[in-house]
Structures are given as C-alpha cells and as structure tokens.
C-alpha positions as CSV (number, residue, x, y, z in Angstrom):
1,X,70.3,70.6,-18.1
2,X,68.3,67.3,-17.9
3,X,65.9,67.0,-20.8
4,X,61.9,66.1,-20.5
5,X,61.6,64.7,-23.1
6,X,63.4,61.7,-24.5
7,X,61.5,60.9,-27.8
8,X,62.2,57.4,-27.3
9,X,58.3,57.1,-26.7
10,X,57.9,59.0,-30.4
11,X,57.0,55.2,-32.2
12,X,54.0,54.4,-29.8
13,X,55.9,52.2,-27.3
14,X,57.2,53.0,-23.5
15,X,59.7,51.4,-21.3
16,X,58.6,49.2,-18.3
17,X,60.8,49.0,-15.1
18,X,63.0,45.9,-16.2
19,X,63.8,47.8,-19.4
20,X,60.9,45.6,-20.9
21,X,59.7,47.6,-23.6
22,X,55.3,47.5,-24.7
23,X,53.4,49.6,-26.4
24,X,51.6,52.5,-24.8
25,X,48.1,51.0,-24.8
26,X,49.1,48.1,-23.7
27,X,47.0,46.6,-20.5
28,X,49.9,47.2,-18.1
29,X,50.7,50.4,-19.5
30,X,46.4,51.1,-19.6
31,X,46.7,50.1,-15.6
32,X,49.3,52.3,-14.1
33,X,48.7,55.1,-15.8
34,X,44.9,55.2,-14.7
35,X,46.5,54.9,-11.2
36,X,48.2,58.0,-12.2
37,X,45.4,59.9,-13.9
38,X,43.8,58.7,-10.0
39,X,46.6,60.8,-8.1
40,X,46.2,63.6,-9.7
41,X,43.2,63.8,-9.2
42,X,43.8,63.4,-5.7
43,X,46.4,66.3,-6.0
44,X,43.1,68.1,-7.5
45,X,41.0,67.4,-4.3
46,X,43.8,68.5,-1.6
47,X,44.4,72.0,-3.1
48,X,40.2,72.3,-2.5
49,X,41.1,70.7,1.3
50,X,41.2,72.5,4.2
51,X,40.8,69.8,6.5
52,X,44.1,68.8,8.0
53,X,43.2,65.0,8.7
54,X,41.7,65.0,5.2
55,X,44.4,65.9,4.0
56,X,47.0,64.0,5.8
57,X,45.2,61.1,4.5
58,X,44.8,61.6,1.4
59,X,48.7,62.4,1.2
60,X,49.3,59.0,2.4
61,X,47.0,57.4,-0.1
62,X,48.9,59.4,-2.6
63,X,52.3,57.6,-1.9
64,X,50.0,54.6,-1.8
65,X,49.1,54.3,-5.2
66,X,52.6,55.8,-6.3
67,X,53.6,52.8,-5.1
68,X,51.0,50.5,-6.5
69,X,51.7,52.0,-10.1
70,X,55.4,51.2,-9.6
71,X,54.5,47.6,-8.7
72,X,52.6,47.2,-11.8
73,X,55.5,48.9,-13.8
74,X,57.5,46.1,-12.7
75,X,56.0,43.1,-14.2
76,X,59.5,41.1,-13.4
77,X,59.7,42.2,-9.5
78,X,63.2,44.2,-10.7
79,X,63.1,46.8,-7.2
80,X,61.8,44.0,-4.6
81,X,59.5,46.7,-3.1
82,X,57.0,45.1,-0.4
83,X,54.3,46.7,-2.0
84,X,50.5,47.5,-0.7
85,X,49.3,44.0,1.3
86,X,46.6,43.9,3.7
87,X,47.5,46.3,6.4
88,X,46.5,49.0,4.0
89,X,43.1,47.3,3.0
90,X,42.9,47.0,6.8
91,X,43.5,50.8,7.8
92,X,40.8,52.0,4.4
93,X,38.2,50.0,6.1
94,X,38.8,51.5,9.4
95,X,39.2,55.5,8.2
96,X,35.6,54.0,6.0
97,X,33.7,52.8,9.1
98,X,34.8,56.0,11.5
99,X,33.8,58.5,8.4
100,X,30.4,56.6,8.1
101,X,30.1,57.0,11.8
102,X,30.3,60.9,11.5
103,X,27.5,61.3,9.0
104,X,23.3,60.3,8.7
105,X,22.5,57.9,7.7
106,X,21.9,56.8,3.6
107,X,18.1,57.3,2.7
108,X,18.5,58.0,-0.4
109,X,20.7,57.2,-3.6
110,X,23.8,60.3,-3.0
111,X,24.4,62.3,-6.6
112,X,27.9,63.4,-6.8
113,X,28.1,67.1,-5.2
114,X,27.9,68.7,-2.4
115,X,30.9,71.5,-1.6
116,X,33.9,71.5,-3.7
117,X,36.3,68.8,-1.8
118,X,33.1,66.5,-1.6
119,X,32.3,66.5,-5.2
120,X,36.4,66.5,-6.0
121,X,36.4,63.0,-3.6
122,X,33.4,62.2,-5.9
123,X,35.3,62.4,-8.8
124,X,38.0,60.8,-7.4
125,X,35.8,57.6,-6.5
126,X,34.7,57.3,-10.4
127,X,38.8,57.6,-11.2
128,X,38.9,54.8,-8.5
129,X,36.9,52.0,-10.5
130,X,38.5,53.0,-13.8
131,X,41.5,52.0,-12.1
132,X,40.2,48.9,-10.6
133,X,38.5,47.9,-13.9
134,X,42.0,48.2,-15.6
135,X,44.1,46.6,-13.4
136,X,41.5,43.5,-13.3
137,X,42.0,43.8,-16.9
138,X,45.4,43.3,-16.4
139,X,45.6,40.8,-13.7
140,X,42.9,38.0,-15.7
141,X,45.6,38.8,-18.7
142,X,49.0,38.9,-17.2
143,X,48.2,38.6,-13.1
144,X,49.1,40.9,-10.4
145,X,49.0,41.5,-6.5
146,X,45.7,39.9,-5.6
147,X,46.2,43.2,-2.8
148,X,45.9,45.4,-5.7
149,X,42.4,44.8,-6.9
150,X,41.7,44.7,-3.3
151,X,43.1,48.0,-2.3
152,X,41.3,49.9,-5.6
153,X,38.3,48.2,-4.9
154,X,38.0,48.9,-0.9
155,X,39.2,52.9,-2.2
156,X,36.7,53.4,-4.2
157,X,34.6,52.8,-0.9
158,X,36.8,55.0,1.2
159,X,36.4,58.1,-1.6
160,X,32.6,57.6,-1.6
161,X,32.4,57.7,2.7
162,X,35.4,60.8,2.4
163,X,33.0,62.6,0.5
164,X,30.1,62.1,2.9
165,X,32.9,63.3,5.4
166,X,33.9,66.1,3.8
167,X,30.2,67.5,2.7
168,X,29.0,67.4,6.5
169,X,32.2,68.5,8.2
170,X,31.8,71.4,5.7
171,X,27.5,71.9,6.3
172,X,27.4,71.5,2.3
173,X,24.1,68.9,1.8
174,X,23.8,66.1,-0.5
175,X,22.4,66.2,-3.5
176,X,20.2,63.0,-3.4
177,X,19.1,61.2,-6.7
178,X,14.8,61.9,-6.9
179,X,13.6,59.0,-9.1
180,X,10.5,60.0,-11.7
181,X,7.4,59.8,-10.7
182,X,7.1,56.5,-13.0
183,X,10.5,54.7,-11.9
184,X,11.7,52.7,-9.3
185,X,12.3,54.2,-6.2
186,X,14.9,51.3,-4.9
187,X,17.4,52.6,-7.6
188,X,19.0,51.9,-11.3
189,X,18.4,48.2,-12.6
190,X,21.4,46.1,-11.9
191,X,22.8,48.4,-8.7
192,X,22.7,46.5,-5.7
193,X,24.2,49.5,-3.1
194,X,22.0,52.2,-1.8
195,X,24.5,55.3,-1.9
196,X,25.0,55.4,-6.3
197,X,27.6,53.7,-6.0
198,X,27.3,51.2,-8.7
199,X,29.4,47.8,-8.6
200,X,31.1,47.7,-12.0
C-alpha cells in the first residue's frame, strides 16, 4: 500500500520539484497552491455543468493551470516542460470575445449570481486574481513566465464572460449592482471596468 501521507511536511516546510526544500508559506509555495485552490474550484463548477462545450473547456483550462502550478513548482526548470506561452493567452481571448458575442450588452455593474454554474464561474473569477496577485508576488520576488501573469490575468476575464455565457444559455438573469440613491451611479471609487470586475 502506498501511503498519503509522508510527514516529511510535519516541521512547516515542503519539497519543490528540484528537491529544493522552502517553507509552506513561502511565495512560491503561496503561488501554486492558489492555482490549485483555483482548479478545484473549477472541478466545483463542472459537476454544476451541463453544457458540453462549457465543460470541455473548462477541462482543458484545468490541465492548463495543472501545468502552470508545475511550472512554478519548478523554480530550476528540472522537467523542461514548454509550459503555457501565448497560444493559450491567444485561444482565452478568442472563447472571451465569442462568449461576449452571445450575451447583451453590459449596462450595468453584474453582481456575482445568476444560476448555479454562473455564480460557480463567478467564484471561480475571484479565485482567478488571488492567483494572479500571488504569482505577481512571486514573479517581482523570485521571477517567472512573463506568460503566467498573462494567462491568470486574461482568465480572470474569460471566467467573468463564461459566467455571462452560462447565465443566458441557461435563461437565469443577472443580478445587477443598484447603487443608493446618494452614490455614484458610474460604479466603486477606484474601478475603472463596467461589469464589477475590479482591477486588483
């Protein structure tokens, strides 16, 4: 029987691929694992899916970042993967502009909601700039893939226009952010994108 557990985490410190070993809340360590927490989440909104093109590509985006948290596991280039470059920025920006295509027009600030795989790709956009934040973190420390903060960044996008897909293909309406009678009606101070998606 092959064992779990190891305990050779039991001190506070894990092993990158290299053998490099760093404590657990280290940056790099901080990075991948938010990529992690990120595809499960992912796991989370494909069980809610029942849209087979949905759900083929958000398979593919989970071997994506499976292999984006192995790349920044491997601070020394030890497996010699080719890693995420721009062809995958590139086919995110093009599943973004057909989704946008599909649905109204923004209006109105969009809360997250709307029927259960919309609000799960909700959640999953949040997870997606936790991720980015971290491994930005990481890449002003120690440096990484300039692709990496690229990909996060233009994923966070795709989740937010997936939603918007999933909510009309599904007849579930947005919830739209109603500003008090006293605010501003052009949004939060400091948000420069009309859809609540705040740049962080």
């Amino acid at each position: 029987m092959v064992r779990i557990y190891t305990r050779t985490g039991d001190q506070g410190q894990t092993a990158l691929l290299g053998g490099d070993r760093v404590a657990k809340d280290d940056l790099r360590v901080e990075a991948y694992g938010t990529v992690d927490e990120l595809n499960a989440v992912l796991g989370l909104a494909r069980a809610a899916c029942g849209d087979p093109s949905l759900d083929a590509a958000l398979a593919r985006i989970q071997h994506e970042l499976f292999e984006l948290g192995a790349d920044l596991a491997d601070p020394r280039g030890t497996t010699r993967r080719p890693g995420l470059g721009d062809a995958h920025v590139e086919a995110l920006e093009a599943e973004i502009d057909r989704f946008t295509a599909e649905v109204p027009p923004l209006r109105r600030f969009v809360l997250p909601g709307g029927g259960e795989l919309g609000a799960r790709l909700h959640l999953a956009r949040t997870v997606a700039r936790r991720a980015e934040r971290r491994v930005v973190a990481l890449a002003r420390a120690a440096g990484v893939a300039p692709a990496a903060v690229r990909y996060l960044n233009r994923l966070s996008d795709w989740f937010f226009a997936a939603a918007r897909a999933a909510n009309h293909r599904a007849g579930a309406p947005e919830v739209t952010w109603e500003p008090a009678a006293s605010g501003d009606a052009a949004g939060p101070a400091g948000s420069e994108q009309p859809d609540g998606r705040p740049e962080t």
